[in-house]
N, CA, C and O atoms as a GROMACS GRO file, in nm:
protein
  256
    1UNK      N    1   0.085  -0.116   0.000
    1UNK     CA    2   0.000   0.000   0.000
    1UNK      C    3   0.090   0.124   0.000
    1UNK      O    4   0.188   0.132   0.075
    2UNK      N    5   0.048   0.241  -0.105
    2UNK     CA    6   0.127   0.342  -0.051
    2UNK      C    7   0.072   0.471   0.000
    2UNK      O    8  -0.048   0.492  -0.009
    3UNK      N    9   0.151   0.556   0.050
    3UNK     CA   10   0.091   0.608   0.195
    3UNK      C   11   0.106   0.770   0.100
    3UNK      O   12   0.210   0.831   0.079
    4UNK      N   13  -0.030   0.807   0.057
    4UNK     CA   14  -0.058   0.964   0.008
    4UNK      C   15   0.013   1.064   0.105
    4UNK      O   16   0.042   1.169   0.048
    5UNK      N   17   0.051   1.060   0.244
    5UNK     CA   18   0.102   1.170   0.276
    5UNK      C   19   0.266   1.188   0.295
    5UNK      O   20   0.315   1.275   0.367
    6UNK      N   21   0.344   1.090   0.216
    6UNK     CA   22   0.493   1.071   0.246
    6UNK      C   23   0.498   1.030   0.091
    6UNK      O   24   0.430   0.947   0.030
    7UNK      N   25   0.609   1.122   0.043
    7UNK     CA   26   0.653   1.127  -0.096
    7UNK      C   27   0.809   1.132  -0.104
    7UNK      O   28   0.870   1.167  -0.003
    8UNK      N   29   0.891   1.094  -0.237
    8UNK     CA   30   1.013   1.017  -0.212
    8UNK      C   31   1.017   1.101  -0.361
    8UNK      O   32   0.929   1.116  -0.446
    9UNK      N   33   1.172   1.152  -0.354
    9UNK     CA   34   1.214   1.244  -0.471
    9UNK      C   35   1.317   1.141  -0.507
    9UNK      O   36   1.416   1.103  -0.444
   10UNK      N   37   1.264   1.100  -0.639
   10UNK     CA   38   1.339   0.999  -0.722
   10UNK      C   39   1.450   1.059  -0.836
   10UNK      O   40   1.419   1.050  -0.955
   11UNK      N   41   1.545   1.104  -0.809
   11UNK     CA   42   1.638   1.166  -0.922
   11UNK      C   43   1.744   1.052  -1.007
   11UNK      O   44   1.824   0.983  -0.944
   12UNK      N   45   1.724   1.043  -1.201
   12UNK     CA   46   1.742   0.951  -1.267
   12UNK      C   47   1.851   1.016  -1.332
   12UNK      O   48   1.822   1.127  -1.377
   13UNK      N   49   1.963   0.979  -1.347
   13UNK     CA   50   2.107   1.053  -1.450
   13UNK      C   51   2.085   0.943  -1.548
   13UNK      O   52   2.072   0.821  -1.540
   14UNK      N   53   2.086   1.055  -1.666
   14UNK     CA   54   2.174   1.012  -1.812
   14UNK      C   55   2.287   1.066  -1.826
   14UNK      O   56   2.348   1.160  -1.775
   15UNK      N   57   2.314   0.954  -1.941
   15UNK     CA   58   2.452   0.963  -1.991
   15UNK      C   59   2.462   1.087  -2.080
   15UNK      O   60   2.574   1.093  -2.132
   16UNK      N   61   2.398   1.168  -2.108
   16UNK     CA   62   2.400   1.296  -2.164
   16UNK      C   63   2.436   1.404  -2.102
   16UNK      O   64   2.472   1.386  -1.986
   17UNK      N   65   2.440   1.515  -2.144
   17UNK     CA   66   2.495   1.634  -2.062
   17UNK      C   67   2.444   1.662  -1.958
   17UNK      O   68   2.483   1.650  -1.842
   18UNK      N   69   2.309   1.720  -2.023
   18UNK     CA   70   2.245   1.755  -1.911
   18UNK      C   71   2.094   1.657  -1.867
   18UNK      O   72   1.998   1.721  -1.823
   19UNK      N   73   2.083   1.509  -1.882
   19UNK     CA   74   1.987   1.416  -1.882
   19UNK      C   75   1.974   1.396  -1.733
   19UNK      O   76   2.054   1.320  -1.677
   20UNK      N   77   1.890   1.453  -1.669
   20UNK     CA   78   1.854   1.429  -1.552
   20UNK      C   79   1.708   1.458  -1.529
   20UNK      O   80   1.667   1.572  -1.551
   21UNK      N   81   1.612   1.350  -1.480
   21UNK     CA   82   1.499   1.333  -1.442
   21UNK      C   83   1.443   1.363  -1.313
   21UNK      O   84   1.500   1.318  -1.214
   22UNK      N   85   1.339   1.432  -1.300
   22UNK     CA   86   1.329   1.422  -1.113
   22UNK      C   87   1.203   1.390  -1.124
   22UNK      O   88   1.143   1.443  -1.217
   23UNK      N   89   1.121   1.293  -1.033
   23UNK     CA   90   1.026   1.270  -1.025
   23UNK      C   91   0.992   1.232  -0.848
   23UNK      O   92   1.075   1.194  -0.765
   24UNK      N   93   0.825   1.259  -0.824
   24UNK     CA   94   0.849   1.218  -0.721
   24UNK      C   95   0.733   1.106  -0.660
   24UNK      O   96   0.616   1.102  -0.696
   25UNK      N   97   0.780   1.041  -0.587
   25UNK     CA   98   0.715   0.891  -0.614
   25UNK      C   99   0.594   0.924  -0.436
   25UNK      O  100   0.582   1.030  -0.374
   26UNK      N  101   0.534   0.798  -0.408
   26UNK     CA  102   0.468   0.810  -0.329
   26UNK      C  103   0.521   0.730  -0.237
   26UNK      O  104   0.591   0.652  -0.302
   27UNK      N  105   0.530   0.700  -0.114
   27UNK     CA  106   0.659   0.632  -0.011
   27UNK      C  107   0.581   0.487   0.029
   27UNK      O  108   0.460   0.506   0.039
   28UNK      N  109   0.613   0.380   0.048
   28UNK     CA  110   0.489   0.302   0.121
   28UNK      C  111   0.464   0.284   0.234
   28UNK      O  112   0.554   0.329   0.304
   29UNK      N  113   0.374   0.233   0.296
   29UNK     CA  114   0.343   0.255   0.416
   29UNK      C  115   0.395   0.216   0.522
   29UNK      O  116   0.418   0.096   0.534
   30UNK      N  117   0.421   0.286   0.604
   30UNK     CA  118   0.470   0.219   0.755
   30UNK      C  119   0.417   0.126   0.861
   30UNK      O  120   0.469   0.085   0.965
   31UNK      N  121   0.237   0.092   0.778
   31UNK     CA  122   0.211  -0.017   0.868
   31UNK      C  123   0.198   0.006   1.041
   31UNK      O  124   0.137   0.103   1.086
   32UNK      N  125   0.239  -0.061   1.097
   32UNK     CA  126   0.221  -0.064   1.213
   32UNK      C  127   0.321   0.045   1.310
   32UNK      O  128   0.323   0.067   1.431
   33UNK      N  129   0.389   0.092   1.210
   33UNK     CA  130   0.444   0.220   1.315
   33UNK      C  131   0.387   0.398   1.259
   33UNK      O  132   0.415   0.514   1.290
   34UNK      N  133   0.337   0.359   1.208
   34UNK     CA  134   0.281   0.478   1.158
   34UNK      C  135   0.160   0.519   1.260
   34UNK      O  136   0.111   0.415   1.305
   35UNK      N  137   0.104   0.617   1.305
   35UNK     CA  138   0.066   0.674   1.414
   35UNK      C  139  -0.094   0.634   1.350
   35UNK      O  140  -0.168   0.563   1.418
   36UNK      N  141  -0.121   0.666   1.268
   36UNK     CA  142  -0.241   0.659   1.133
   36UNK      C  143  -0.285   0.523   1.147
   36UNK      O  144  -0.406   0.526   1.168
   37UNK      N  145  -0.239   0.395   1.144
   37UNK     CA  146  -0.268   0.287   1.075
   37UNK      C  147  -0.350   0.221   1.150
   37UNK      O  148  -0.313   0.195   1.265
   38UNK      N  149  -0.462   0.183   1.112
   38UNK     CA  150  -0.531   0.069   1.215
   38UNK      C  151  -0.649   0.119   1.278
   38UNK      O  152  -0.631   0.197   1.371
   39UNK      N  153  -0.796   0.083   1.236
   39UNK     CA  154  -0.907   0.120   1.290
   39UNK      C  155  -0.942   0.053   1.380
   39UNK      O  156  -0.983  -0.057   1.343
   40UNK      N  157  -0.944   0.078   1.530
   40UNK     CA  158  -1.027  -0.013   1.638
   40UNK      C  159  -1.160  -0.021   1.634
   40UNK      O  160  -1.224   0.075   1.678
   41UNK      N  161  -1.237  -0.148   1.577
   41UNK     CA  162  -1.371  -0.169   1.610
   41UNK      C  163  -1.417  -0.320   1.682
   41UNK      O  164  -1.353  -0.426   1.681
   42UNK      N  165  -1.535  -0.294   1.739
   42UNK     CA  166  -1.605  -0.430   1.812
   42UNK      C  167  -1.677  -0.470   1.757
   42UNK      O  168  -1.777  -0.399   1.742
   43UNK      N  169  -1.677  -0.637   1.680
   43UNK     CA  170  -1.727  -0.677   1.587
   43UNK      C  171  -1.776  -0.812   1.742
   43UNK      O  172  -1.728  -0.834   1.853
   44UNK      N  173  -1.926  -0.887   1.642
   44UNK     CA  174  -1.947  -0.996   1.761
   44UNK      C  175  -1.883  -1.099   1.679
   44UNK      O  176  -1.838  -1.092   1.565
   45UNK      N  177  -1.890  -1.229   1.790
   45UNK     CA  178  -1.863  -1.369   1.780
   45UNK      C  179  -1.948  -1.456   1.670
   45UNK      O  180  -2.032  -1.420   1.588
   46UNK      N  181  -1.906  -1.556   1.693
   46UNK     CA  182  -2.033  -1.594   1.632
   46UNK      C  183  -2.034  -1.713   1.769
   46UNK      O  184  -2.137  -1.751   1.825
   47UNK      N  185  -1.912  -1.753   1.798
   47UNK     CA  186  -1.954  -1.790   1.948
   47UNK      C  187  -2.037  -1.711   2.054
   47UNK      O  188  -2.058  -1.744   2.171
   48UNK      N  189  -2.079  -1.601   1.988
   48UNK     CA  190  -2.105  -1.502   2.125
   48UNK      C  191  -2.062  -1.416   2.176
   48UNK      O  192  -1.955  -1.460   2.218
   49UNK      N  193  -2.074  -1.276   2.216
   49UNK     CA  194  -1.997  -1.233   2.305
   49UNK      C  195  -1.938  -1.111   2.179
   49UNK      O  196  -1.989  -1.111   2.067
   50UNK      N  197  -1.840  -1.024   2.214
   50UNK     CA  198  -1.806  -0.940   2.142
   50UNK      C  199  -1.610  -0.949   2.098
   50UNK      O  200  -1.552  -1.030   2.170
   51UNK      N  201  -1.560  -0.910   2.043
   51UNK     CA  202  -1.393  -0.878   2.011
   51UNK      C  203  -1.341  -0.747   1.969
   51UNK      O  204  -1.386  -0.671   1.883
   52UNK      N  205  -1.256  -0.736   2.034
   52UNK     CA  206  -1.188  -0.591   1.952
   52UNK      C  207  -1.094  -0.604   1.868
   52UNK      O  208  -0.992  -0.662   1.905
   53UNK      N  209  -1.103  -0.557   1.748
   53UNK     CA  210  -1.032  -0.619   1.642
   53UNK      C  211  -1.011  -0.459   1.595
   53UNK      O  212  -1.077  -0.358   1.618
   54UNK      N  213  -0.856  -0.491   1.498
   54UNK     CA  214  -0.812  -0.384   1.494
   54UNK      C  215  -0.817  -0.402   1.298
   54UNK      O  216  -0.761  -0.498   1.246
   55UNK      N  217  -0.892  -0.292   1.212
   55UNK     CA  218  -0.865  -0.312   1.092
   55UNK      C  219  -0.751  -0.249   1.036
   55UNK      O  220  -0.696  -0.161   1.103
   56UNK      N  221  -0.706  -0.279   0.923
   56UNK     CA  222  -0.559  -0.254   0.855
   56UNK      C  223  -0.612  -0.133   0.775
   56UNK      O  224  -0.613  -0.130   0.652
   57UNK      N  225  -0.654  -0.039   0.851
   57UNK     CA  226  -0.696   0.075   0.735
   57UNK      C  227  -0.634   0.201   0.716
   57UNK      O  228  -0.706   0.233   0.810
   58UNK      N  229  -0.587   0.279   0.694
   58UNK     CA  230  -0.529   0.422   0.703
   58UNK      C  231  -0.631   0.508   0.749
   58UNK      O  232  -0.733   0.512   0.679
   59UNK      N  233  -0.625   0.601   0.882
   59UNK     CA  234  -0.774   0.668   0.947
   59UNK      C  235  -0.734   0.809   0.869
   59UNK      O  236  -0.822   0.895   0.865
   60UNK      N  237  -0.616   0.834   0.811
   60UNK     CA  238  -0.565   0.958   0.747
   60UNK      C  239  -0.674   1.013   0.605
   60UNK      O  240  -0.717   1.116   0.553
   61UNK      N  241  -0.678   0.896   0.593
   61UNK     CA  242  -0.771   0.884   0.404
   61UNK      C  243  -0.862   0.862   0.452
   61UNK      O  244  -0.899   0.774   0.374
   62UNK      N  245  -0.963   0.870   0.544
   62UNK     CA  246  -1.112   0.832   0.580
   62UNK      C  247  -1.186   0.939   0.590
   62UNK      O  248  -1.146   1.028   0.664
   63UNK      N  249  -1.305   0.955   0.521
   63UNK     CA  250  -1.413   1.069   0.519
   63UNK      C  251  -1.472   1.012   0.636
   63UNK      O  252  -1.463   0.890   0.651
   64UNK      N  253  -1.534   1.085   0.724
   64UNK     CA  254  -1.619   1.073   0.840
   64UNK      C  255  -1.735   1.089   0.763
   64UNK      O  256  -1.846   1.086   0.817
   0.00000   0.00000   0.00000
């Protein structure tokens, strides 16, 4: 997954004089250390009873 708010400046040399590219890429995600990552919700069992389960979502990119 990559992460819309962390971007990575990709600079490409040619063998030409002045052949140089800059582009800039999108970074990927940090997952579980990223402050952002991971929605806590309480979903039930089907044994019963309730869990707190954590989804793999980015809360950064979420419309309320």
């Amino acid at each position: 997954m990559k992460c819309p708010f962390r971007t990575v400046t990709v600079e490409e040399q040619f063998n030409t004089k002045d052949g140089k590219v800059t582009s800039v890429e999108f970074a990927d995600c940090l997952k579980n250390d990223c402050p952002y990552y991971g929605k806590k919700e309480i979903k039930i069992r089907q044994s019963g009873g309730f869990e707190n389960v954590i989804d793999p979502v980015c809360r950064r990119t979420e419309c309320d």
